[in-house]
Backbone as CSV, one residue per row, in Angstrom:
resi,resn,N_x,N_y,N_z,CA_x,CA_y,CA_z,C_x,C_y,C_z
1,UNK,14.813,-37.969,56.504,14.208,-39.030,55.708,13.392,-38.406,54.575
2,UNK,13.732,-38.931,53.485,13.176,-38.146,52.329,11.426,-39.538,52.147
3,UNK,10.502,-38.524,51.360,9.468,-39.004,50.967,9.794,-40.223,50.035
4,UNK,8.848,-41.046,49.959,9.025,-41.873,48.609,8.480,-41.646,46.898
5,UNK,9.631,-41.765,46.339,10.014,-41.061,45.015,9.216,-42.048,44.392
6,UNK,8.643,-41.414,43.005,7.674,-41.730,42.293,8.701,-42.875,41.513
7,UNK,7.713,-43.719,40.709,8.116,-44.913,40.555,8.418,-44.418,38.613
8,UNK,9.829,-45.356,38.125,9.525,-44.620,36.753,8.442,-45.048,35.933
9,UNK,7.930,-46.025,36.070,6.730,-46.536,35.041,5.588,-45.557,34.619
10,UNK,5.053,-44.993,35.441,3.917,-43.670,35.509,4.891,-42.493,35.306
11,UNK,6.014,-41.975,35.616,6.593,-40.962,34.723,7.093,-40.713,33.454
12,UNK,7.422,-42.229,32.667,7.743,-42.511,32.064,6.367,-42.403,30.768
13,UNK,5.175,-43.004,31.674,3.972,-42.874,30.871,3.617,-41.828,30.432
14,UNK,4.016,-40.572,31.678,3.228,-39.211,31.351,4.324,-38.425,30.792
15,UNK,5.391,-39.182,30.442,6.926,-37.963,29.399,6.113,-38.710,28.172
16,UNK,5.724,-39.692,27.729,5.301,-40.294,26.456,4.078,-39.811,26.066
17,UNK,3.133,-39.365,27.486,1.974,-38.871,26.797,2.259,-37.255,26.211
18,UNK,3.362,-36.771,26.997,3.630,-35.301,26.806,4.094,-35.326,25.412
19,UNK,5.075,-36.368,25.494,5.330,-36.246,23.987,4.563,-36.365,22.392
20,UNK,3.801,-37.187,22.714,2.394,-37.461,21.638,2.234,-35.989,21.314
21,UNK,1.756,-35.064,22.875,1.038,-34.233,22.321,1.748,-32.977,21.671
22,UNK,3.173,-33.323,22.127,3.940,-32.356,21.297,3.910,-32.322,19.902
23,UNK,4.062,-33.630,19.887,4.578,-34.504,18.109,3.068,-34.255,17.456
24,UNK,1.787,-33.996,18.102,0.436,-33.291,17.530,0.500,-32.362,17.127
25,UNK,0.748,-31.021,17.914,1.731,-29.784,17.997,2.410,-29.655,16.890
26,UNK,3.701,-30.167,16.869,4.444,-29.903,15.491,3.334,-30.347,14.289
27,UNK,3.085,-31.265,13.965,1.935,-31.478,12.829,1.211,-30.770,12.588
28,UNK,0.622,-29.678,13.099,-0.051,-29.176,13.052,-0.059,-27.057,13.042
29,UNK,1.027,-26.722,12.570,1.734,-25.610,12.615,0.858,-24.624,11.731
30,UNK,0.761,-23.648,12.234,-0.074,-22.339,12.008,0.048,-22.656,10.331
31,UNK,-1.177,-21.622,10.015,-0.812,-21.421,8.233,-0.889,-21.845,7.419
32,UNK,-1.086,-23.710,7.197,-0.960,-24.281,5.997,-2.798,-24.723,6.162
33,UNK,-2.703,-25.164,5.117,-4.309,-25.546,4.391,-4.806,-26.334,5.242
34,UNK,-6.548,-26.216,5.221,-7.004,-27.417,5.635,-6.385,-28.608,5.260
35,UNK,-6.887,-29.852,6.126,-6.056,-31.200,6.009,-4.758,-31.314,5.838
36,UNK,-4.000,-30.413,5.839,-2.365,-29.876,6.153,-2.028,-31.076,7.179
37,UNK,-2.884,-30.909,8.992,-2.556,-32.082,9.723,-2.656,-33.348,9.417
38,UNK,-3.756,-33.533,8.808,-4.067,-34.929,8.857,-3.035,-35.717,7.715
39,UNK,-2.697,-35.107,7.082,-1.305,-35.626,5.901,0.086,-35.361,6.804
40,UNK,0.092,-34.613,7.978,1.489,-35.457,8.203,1.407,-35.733,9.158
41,UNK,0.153,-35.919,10.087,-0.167,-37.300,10.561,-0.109,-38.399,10.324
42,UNK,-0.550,-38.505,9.024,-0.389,-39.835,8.388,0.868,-39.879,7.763
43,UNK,1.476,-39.206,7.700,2.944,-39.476,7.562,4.270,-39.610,8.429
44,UNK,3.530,-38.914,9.551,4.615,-39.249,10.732,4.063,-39.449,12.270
45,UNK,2.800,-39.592,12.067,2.021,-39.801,13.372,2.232,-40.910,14.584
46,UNK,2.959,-42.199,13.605,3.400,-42.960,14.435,5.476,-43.248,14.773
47,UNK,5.727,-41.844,14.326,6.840,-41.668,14.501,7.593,-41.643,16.285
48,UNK,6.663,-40.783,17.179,6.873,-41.247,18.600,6.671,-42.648,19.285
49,UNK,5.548,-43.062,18.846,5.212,-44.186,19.399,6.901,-45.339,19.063
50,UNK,6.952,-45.356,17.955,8.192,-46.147,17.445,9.438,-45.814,18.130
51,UNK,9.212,-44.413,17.977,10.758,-44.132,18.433,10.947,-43.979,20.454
52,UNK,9.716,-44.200,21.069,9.769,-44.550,22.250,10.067,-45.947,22.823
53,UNK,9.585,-46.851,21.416,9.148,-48.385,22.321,11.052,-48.955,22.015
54,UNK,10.718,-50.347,22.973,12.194,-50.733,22.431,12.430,-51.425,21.301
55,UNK,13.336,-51.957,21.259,13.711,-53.074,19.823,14.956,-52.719,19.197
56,UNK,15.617,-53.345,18.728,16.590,-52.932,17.810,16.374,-52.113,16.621
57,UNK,16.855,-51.530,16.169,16.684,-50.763,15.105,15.692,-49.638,14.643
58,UNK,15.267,-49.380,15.809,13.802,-48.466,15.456,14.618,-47.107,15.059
59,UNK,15.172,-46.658,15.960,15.337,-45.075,14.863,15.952,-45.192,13.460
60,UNK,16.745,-46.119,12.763,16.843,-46.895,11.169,15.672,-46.454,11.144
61,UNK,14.817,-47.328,11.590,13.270,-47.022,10.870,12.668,-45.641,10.505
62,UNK,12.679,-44.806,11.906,12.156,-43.888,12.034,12.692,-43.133,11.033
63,UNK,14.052,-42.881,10.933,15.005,-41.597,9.870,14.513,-41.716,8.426
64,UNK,14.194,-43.591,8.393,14.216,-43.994,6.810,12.794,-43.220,6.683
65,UNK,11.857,-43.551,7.749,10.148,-43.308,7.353,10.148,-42.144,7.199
66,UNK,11.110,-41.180,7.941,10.902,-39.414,7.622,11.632,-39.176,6.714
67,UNK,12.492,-39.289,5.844,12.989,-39.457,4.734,12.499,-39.667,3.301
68,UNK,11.492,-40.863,3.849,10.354,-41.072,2.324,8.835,-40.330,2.073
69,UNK,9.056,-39.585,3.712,8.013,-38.987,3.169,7.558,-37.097,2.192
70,UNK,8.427,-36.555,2.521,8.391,-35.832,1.719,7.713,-35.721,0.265
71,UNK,8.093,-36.200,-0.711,7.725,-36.652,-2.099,6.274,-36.584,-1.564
72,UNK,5.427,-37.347,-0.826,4.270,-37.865,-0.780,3.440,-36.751,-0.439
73,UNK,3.909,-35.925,0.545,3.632,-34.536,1.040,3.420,-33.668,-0.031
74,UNK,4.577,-33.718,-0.939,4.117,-32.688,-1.700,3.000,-32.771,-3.355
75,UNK,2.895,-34.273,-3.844,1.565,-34.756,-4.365,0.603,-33.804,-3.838
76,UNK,-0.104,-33.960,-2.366,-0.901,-33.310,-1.924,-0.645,-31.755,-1.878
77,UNK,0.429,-31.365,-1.236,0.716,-29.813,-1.286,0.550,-29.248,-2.554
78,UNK,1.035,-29.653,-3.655,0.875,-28.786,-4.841,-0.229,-29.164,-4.984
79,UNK,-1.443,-29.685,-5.103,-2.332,-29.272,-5.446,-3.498,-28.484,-4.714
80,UNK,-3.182,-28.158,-3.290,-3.462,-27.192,-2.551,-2.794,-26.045,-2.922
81,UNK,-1.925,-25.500,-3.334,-1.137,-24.402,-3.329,-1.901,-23.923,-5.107
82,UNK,-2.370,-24.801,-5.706,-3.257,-24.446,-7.257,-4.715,-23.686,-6.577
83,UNK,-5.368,-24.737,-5.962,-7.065,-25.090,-5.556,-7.043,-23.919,-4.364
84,UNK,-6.248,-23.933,-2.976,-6.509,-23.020,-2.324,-5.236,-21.969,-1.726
85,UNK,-4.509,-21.465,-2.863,-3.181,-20.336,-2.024,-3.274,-19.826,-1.120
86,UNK,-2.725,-19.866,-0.667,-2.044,-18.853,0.821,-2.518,-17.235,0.531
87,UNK,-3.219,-16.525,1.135,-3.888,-15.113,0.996,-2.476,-14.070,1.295
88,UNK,-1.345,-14.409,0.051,-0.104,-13.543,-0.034,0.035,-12.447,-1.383
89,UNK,0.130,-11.650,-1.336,-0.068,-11.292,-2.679,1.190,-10.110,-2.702
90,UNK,2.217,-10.053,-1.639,3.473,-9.398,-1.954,4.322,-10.209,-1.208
91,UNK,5.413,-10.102,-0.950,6.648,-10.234,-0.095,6.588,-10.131,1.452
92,UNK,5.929,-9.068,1.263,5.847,-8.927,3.267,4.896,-9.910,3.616
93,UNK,3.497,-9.997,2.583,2.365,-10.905,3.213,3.246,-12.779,3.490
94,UNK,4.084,-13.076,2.570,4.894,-14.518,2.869,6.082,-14.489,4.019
95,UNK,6.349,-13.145,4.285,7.339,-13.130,5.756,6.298,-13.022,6.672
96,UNK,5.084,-12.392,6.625,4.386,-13.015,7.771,3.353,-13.851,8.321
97,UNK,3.392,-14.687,7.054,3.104,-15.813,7.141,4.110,-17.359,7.321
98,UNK,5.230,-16.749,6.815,6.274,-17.894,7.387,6.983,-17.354,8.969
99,UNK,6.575,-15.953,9.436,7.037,-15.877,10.841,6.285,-16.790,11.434
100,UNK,4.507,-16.635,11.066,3.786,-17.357,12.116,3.797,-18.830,12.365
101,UNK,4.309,-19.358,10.792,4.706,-20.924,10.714,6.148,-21.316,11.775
102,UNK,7.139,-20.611,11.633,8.308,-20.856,12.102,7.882,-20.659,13.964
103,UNK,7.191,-19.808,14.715,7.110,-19.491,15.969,5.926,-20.714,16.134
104,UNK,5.007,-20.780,15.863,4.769,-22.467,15.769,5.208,-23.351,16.169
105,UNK,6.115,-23.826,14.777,6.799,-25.269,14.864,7.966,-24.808,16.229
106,UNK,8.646,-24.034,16.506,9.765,-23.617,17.427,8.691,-23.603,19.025
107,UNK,7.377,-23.405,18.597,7.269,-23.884,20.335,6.741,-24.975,20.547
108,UNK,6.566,-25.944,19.224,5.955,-27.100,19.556,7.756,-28.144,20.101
109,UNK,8.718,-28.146,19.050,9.793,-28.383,19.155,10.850,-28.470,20.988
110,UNK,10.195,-27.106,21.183,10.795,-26.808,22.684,9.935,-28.077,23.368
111,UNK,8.582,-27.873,23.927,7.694,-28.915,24.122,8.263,-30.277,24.011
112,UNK,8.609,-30.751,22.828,9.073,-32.115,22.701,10.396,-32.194,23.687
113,UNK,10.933,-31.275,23.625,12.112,-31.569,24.213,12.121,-31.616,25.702
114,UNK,11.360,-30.401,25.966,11.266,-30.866,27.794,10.812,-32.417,28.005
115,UNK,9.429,-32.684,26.846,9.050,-34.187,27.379,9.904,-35.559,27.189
116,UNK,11.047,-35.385,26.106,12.118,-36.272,25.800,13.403,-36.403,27.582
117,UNK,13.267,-34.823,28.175,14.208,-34.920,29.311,13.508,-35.639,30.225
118,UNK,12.538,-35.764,30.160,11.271,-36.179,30.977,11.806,-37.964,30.822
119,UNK,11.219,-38.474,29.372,11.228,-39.552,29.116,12.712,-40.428,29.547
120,UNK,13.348,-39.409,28.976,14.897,-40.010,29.486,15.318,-40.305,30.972
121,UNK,14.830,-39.295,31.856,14.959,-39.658,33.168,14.284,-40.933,34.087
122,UNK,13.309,-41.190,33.285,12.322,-42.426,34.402,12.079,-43.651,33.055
123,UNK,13.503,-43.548,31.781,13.435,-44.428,31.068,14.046,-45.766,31.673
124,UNK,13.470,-46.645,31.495,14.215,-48.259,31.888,14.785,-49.004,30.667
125,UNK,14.733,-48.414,29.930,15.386,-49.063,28.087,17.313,-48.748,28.415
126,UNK,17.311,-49.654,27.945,19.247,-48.819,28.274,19.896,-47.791,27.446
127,UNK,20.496,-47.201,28.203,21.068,-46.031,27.386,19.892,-44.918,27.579
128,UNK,19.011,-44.993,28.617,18.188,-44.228,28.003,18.214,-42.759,28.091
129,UNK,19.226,-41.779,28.751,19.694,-40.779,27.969,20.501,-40.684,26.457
130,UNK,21.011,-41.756,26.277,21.278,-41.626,24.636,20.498,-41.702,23.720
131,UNK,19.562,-42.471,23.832,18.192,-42.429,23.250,17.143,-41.664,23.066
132,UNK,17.277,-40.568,24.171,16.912,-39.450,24.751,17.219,-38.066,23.280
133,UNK,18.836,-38.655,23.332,19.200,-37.540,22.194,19.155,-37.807,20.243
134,UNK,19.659,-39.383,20.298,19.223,-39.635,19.444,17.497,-39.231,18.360
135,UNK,16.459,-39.938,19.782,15.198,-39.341,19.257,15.005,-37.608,19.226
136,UNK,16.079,-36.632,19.812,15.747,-35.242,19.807,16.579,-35.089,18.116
137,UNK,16.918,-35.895,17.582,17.790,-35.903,16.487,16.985,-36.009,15.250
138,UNK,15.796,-36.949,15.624,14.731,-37.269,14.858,13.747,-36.086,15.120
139,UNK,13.290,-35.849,16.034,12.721,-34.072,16.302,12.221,-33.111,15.388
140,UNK,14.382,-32.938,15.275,14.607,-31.525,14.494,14.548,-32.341,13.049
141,UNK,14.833,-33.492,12.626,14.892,-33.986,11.691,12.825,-33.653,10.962
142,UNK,11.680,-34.356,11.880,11.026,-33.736,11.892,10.206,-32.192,11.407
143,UNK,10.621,-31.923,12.335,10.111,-30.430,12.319,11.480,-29.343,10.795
144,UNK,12.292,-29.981,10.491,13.198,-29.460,9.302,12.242,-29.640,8.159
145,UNK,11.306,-31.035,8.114,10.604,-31.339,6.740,8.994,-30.528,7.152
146,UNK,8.797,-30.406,8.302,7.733,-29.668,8.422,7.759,-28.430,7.935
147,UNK,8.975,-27.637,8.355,9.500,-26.339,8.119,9.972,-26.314,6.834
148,UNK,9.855,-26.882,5.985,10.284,-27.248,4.900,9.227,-27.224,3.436
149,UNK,8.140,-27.935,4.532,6.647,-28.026,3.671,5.739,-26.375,3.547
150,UNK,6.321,-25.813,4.666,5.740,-24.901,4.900,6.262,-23.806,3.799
151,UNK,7.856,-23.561,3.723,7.897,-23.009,2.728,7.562,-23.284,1.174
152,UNK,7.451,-24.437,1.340,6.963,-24.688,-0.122,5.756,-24.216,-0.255
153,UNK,4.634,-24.546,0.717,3.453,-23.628,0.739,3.537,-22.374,0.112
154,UNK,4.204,-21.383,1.232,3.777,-20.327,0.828,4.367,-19.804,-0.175
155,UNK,5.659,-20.425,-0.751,6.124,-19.941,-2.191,5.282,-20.402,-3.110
156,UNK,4.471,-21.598,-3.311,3.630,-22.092,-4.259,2.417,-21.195,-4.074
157,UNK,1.882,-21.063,-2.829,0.800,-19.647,-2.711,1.416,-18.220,-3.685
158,UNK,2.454,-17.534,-3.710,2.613,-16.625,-3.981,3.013,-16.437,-5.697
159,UNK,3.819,-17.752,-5.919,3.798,-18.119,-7.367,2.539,-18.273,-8.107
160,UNK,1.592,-18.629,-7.273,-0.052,-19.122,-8.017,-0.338,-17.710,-7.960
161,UNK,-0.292,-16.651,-7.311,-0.956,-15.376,-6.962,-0.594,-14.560,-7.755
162,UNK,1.155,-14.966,-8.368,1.718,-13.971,-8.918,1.359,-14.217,-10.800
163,UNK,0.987,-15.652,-11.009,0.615,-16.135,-12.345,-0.416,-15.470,-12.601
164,UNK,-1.629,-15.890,-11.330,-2.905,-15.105,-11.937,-2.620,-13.582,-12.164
165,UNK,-2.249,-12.926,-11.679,-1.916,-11.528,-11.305,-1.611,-11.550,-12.889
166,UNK,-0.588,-11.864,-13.597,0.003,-11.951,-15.259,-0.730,-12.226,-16.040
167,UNK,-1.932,-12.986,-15.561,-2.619,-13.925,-16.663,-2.172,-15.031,-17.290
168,UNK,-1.186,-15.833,-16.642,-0.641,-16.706,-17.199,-1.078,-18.014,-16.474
169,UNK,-1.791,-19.115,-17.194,-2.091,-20.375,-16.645,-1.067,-21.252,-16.655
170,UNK,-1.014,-21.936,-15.332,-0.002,-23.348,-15.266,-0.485,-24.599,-14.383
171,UNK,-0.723,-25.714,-14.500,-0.977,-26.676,-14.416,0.004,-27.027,-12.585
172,UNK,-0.683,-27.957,-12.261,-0.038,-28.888,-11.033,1.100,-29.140,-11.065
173,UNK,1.713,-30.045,-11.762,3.448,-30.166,-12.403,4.090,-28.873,-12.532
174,UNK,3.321,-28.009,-13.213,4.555,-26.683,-13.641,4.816,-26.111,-12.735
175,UNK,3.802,-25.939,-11.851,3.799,-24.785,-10.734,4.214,-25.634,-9.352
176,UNK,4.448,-27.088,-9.559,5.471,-28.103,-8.668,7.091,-27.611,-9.005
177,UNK,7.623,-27.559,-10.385,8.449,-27.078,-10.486,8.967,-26.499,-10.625
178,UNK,8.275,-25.278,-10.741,8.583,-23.523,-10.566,8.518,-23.352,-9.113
179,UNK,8.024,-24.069,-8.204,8.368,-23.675,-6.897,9.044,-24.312,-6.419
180,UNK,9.575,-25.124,-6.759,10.737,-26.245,-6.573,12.032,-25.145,-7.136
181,UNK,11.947,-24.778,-8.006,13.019,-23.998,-8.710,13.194,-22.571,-7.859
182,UNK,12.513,-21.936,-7.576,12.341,-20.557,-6.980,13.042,-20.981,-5.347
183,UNK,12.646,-21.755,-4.629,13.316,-22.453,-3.724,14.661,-22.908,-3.535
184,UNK,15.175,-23.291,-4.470,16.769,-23.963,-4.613,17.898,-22.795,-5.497
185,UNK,17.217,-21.770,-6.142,17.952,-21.440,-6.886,19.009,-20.279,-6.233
186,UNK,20.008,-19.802,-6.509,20.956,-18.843,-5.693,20.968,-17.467,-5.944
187,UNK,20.521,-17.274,-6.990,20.552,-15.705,-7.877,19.182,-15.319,-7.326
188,UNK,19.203,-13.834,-7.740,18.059,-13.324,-8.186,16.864,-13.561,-8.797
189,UNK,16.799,-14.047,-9.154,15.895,-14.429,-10.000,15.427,-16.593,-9.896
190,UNK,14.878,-16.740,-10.177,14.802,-18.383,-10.748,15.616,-18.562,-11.908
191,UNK,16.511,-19.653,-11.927,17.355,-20.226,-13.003,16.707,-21.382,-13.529
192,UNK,17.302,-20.882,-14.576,16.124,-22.031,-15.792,16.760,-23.640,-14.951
193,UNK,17.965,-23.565,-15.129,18.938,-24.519,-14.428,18.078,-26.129,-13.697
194,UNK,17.517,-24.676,-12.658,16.567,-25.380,-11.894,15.199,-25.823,-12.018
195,UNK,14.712,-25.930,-12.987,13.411,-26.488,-13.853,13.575,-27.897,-13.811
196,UNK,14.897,-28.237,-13.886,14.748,-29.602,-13.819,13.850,-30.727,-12.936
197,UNK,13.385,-32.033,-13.248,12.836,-32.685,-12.430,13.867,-33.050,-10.878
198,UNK,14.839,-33.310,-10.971,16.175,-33.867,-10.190,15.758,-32.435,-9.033
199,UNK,15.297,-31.184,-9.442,15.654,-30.400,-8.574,14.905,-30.771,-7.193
200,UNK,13.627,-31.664,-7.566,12.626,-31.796,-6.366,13.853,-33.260,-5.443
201,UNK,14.374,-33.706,-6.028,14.830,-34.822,-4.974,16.077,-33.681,-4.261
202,UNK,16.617,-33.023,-4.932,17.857,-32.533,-4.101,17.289,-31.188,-2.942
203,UNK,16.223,-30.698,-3.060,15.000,-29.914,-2.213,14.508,-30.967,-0.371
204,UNK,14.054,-32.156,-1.277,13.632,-32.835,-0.210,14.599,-33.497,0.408
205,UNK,16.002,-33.845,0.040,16.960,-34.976,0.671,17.636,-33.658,1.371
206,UNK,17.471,-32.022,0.917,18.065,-31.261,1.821,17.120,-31.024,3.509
207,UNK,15.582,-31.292,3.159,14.580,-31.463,4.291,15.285,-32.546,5.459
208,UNK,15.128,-33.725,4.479,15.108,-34.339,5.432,16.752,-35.041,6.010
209,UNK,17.448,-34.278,5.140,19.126,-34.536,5.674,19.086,-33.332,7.034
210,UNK,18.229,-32.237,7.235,18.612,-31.356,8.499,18.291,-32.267,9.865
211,UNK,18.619,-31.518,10.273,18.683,-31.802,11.820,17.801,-30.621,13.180
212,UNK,18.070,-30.846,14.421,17.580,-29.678,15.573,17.681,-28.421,14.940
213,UNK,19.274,-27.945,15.106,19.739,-26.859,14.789,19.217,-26.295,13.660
214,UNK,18.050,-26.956,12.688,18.078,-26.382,11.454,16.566,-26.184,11.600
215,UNK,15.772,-26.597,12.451,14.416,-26.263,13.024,14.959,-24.670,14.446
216,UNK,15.614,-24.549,14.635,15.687,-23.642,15.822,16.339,-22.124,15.236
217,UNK,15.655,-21.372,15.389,16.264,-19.882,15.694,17.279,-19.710,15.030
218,UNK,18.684,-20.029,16.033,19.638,-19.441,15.676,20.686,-19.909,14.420
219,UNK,20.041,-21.353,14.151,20.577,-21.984,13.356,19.725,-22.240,12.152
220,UNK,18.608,-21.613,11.795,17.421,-21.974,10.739,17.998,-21.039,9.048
221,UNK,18.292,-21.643,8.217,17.594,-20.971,6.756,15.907,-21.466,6.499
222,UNK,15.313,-22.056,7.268,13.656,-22.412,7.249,13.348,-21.442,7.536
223,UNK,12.534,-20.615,6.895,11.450,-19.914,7.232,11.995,-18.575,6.820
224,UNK,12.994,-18.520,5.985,13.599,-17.047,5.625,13.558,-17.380,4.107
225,UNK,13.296,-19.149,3.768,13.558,-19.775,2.315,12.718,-19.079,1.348
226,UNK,11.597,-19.075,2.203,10.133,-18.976,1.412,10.233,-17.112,0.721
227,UNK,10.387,-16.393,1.935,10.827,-14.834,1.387,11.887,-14.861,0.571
228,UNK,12.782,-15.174,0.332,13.907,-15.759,-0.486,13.167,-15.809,-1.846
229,UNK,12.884,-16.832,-2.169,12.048,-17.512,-3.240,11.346,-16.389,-3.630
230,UNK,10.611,-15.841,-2.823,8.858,-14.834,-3.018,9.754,-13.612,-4.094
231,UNK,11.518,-13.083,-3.474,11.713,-12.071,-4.360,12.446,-12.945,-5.418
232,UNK,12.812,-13.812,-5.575,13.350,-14.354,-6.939,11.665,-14.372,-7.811
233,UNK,10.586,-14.912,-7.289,9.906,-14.767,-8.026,9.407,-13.531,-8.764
234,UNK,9.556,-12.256,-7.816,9.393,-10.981,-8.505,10.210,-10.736,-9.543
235,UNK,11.490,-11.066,-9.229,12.361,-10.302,-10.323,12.689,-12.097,-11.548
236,UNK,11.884,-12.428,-11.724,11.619,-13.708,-13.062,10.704,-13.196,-13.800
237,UNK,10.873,-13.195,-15.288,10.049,-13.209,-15.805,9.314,-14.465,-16.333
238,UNK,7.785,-14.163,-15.748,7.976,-15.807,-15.489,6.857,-16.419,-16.570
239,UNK,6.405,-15.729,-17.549,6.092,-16.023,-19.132,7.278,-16.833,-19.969
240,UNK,8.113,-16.375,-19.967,9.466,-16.960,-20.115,10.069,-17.886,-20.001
241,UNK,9.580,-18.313,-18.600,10.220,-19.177,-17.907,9.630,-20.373,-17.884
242,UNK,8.021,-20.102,-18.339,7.080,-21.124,-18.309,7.207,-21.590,-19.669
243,UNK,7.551,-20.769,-20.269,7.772,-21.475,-22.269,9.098,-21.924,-21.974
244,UNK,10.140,-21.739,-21.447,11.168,-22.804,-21.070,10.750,-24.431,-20.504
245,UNK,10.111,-24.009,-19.485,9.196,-25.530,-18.924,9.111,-26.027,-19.801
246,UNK,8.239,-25.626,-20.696,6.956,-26.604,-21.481,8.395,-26.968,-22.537
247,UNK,9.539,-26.289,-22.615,9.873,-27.042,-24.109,10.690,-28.125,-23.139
248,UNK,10.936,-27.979,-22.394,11.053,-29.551,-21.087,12.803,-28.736,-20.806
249,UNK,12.507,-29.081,-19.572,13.811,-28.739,-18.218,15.223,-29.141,-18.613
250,UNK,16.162,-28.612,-18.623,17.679,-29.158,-18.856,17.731,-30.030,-17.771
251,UNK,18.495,-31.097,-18.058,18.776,-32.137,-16.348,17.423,-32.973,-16.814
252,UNK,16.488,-33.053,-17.848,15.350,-34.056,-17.456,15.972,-35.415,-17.979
């Protein structure tokens, strides 16, 4: 005769509380600026709660709400990345500062997921292992724009570090789209190409189009973007590149 098995309502409670504190966890990833959390808190803080309760259509919701937020994220980010940079001032200092971001978000991520197997097992919603995977879908979707913000950080840290270093002043906007550009571009160097305004929507719809696999290890270009970027920015001349700006971006 076996004992009597816990009831799902109270397991169900404590996979949802586990999960909160995961989805805190990811928000909150080594490295980026003060008030870093509290902006994507407020941008995705009530993303579990939604994507736990029932109703029709909530993950629609959820994908659309992590989707629009980006843009809003980075208002605030660039002007942290002017006011207070990232303490990078070569190449190695932004690989180890995006290692410590990436081992972060990758153990907050794991976390969510044990508490999603959790939630799924003592769920009473139907389907509720499909739902289970669906919301691990939203996750990595998640933690892709987190991992995402982060490199923009520290390339906008190292671009601000590398201006002063030249003596060359640039404004909030420029140095939005010089790190927008240094980020997307394929060569060596930054392409003027990518100065454009258009480049920031095709940056963020690549955030928030990833998925799990693109927050995890074996499947990540996150967190290798930012070192990427850091040597295109070395080899730009980026006096040059900034009198290109100002006479305004091809693609505007």
């Amino acid at each position: 005769m076996t004992g009597p098995t816990e009831p799902p309502r109270p397991r169900l409670a404590r996979a949802r509380a586990a999960f909160a504190r995961g989805l805190r966890s990811l928000l909150a990833p080594d490295g980026l600026p003060t008030g870093a959390s509290s902006e994507l808190e407020s941008a995705f803080g009530d993303i579990g709660r939604e994507a736990l309760a029932a109703g029709p259509g909530r993950m629609r919701r959820v994908r659309a709400q992590v989707a629009a937020a980006p843009p809003k994220l980075l208002d605030w980010m660039s002007t942290q990345v002017v006011d207070h940079p990232a303490v990078v001032y070569d190449v190695a200092g932004v690989e180890e500062l995006a290692s410590r971001q990436t081992k972060s978000i990758q153990a907050a991520v794991g976390a969510l997921q044990l508490a999603l197997v959790g939630a799924a097992a003592a769920s009473t919603l139907e389907g509720g292992p499909f739902l289970a995977v669906a919301i691990d879908g939203v996750v990595g979707q998640v933690a892709a724009v987190v991992h995402g913000l982060c490199d923009w950080y520290d390339t906008g840290s190292y671009l601000v570090r590398r201006l002063d270093h030249e003596g060359l002043d640039a404004d909030v906007g420029e140095v939005r789209r010089l790190t927008n550009a240094a980020l997307m571009s394929k060569g060596k160097a930054v392409e003027e190409r990518m100065l454009a305004r258009s480049t920031e929507f095709r940056l963020v719809r690549r955030w928030s189009g990833n998925g799990l696999v693109d927050a995890l290890p074996f499947g990540s270009s996150l967190g290798r973007a930012a070192v990427k970027a850091a040597e295109r920015i070395d080899h730009t001349d980026l006096a040059r590149t900034l009198a290109v700006l100002r006479l305004e971006a091809p693609g505007h």
